[in-house]
C-alpha positions as CSV (number, residue, x, y, z in Angstrom):
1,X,-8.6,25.3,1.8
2,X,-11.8,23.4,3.1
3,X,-12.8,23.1,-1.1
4,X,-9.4,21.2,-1.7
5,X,-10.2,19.3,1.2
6,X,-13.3,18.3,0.5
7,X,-12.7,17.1,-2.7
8,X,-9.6,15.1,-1.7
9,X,-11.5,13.3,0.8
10,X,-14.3,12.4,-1.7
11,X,-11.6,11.2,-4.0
12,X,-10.1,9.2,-1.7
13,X,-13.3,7.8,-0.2
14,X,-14.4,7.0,-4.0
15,X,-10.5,5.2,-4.6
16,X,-11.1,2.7,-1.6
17,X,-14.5,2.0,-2.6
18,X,-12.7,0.8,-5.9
19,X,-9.8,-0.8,-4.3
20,X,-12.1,-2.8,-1.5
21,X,-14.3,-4.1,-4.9
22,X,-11.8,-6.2,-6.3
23,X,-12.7,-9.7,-5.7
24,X,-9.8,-10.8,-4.0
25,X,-10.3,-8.3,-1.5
26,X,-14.5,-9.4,-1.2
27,X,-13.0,-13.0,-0.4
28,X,-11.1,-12.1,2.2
29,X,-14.0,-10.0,3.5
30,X,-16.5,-13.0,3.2
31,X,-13.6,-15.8,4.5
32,X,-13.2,-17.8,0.8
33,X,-9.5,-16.5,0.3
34,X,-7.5,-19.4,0.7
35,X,-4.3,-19.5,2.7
36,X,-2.4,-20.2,-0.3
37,X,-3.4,-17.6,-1.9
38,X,-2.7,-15.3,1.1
39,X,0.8,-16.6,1.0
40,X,1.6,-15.6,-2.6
41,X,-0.3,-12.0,-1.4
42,X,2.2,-11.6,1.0
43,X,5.4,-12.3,-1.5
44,X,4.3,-10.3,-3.4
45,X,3.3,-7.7,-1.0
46,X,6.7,-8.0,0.4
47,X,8.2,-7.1,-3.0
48,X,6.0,-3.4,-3.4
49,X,6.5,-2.8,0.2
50,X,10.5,-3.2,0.3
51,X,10.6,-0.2,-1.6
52,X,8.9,1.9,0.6
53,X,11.4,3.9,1.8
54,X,12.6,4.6,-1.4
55,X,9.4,5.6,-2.7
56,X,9.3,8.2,0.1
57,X,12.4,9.6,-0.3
58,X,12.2,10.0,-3.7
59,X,8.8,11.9,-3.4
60,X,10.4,14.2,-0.8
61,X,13.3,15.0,-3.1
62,X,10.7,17.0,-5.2
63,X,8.8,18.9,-1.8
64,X,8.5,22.4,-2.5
65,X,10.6,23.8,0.8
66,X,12.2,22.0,3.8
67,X,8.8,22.5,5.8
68,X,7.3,20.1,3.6
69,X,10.2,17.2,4.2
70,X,10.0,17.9,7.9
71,X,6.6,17.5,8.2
72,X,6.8,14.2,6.2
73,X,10.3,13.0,8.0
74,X,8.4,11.6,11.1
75,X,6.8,8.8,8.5
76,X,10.5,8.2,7.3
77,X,11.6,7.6,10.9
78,X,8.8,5.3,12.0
79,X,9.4,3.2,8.7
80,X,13.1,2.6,9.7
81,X,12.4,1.9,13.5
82,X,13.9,5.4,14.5
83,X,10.9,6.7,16.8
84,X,10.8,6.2,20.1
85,X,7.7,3.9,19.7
86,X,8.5,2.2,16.8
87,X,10.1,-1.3,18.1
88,X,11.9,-1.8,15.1
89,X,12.1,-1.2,11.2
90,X,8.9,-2.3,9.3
91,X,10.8,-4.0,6.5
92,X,12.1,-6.5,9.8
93,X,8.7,-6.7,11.2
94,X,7.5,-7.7,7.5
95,X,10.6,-10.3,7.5
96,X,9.5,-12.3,10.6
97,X,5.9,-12.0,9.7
98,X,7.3,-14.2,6.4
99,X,9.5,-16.1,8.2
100,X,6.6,-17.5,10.0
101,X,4.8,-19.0,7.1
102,X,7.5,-20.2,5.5
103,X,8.1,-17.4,3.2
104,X,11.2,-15.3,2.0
105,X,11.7,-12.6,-0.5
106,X,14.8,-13.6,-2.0
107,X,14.7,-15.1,-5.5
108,X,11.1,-15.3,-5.5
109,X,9.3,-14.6,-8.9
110,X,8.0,-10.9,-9.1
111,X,4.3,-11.5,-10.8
112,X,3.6,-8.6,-13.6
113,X,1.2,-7.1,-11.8
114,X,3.4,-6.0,-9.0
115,X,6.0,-5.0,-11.6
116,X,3.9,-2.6,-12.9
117,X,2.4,-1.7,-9.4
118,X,6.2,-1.0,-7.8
119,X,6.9,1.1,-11.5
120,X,3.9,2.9,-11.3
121,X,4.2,4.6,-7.7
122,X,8.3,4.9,-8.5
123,X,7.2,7.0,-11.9
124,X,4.9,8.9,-9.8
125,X,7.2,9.4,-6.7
126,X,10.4,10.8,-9.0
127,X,8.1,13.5,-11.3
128,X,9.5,16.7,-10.3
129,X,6.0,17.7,-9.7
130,X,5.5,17.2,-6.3
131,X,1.7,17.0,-6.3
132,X,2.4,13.5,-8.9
133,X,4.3,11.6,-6.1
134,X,2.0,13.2,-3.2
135,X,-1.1,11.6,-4.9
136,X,0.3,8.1,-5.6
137,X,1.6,8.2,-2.0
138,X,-1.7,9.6,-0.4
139,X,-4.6,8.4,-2.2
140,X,-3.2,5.5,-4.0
141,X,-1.5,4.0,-1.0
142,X,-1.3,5.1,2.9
143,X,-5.1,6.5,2.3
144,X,-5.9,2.8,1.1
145,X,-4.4,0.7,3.9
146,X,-6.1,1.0,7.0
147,X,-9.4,-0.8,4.6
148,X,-6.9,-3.1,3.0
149,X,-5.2,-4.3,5.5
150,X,-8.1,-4.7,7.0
151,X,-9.7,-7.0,4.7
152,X,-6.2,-8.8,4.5
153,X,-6.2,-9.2,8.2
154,X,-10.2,-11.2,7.9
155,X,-8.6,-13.3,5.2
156,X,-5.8,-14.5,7.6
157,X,-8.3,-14.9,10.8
158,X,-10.6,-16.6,8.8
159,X,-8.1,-18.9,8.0
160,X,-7.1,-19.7,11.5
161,X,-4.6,-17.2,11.4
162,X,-3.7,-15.6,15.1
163,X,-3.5,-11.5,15.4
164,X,-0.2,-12.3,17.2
165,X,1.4,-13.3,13.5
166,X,-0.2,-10.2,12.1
167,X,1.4,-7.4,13.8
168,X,2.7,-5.4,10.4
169,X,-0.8,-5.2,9.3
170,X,-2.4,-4.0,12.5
171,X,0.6,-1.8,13.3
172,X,-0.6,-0.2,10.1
173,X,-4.0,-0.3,10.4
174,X,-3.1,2.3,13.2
175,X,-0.2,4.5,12.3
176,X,-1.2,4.7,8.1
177,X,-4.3,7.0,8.9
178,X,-1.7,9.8,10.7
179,X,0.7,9.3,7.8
180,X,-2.1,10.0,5.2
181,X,-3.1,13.0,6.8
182,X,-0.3,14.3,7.1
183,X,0.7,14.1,3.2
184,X,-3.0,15.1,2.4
185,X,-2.2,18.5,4.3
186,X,0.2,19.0,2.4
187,X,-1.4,18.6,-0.8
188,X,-4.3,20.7,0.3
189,X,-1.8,23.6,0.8
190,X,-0.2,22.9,-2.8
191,X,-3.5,23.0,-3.7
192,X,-4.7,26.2,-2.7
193,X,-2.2,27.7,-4.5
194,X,-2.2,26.3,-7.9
195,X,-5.8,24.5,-8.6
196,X,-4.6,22.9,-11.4
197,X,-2.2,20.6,-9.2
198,X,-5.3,18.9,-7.9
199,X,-5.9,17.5,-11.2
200,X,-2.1,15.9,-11.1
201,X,-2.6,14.3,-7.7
202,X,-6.2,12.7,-8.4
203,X,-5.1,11.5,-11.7
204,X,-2.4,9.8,-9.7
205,X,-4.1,8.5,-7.0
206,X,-6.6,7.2,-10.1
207,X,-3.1,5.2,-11.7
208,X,-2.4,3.6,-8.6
209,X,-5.5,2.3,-7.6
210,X,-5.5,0.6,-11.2
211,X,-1.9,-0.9,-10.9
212,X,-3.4,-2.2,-7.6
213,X,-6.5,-3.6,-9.0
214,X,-3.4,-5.4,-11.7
215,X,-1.3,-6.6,-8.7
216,X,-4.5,-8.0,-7.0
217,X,-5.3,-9.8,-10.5
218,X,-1.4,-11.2,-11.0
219,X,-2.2,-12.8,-7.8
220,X,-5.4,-14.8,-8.5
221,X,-3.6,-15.6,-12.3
222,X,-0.6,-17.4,-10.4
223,X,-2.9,-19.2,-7.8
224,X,-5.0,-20.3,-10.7
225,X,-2.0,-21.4,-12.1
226,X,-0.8,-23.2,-9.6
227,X,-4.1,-25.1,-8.7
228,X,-3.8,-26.3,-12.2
229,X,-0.1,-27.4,-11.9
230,X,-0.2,-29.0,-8.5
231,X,-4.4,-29.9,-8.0
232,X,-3.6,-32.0,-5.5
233,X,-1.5,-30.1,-3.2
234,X,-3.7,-26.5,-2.8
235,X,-7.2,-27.3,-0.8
236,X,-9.9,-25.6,-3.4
């Protein structure tokens, strides 16, 4: 098992590298994202993310034995507020965090990118091969976040943002290392088993990190849009 595990963590290490080089991510990192541009992140952020659970539950559908789901079902439980710790659901934390800038899901515009993002991870999550939906979820998502976030949490401080309005991001920052481990365990057991499964779940970890790469892009295509439609109203 420590081969499969060494070559997931490579992979995965290799995937953020890819995910952290986008540019939007490097202008968070360096404090050039604007806030406007933050703001349409977190729309459509809020669009990916409100499928989560479904995501999840879809992928567990296709576990090979109830060990598998019950080792996975403390994730579900925090995502819907059922721990003990967790204060309440994420989707509701995500809502306020929205609420405070001004934002709100409903009929707002899903950009392509995230179409294809939020299709991408549901075609991967509902193959009856498990290893398919454990690799978009592991390496092309909880592995990612905890660097993501954190970039996305530098873009909002540099832009005066207080860690007090930020609480869904560092709550996950913290908690989405666990939940990756705890899917990558998994996948290093399927592994060990059948070899060739390794293939499916790097090649899906591979997929998502692309569709990523396109929601990142649909996002800097509507703010340029924007800044052309309304120059005066976004700062440059």
């Amino acid at each position: 098992m420590e081969m499969q595990l060494e070559l997931l963590e490579a992979n995965k290490d290799l995937l953020i590298e890819q995910t952290r080089a986008h540019p939007f991510l490097k202008r968070c990192r360096d404090g050039s994202i604007t806030m406007e541009e933050l703001k349409i992140f977190l729309v459509q952020q809020g669009i990916y993310s409100r499928y989560f659970v479904r995501y999840l539950c879809a992928m567990m559908a296709n576990l090979p034995s109830n060990k598998e789901v019950h080792e996975l079902a403390e994730n579900l439980m925090e995502e819907l507020g059922l721990e003990p710790d967790s204060p309440k659901p994420h989707a509701e934390i995500y809502r306020e965090m929205l609420e405070h800038f001004d934002l709100s899901l409903e009929n707002a515009e899903i950009l392509p990118g995230t179409q294809h993002l939020v299709d991408t991870m549901f075609q991967h999550c509902r193959d009856l091969r498990a290893s398919s939906g454990l690799g978009a979820l592991c390496l092309g998502a909880e592995a990612l976040v905890p660097d993501l976030y954190s970039d996305i949490v530098a873009g909002f401080r540099a832009c005066g943002v207080a860690d007090e309005q930020l609480t869904f991001f560092l709550l996950h920052i913290e908690c989405d290392d666990g939940h990756a481990e705890t899917i990558r365990d998994i996948m290093v057991e399927i592994g060990s088993k059948d070899a060739s499964q390794l293939d499916v779940m790097l090649g899906a970890g591979r997929r998502l990190v692309q569709a990523r790469q396109q929601f990142f892009d649909s996002i800097e295509t509507a703010y340029r849009t924007s800044r052309q439609s309304h120059p005066q109203a976004i700062p440059a």
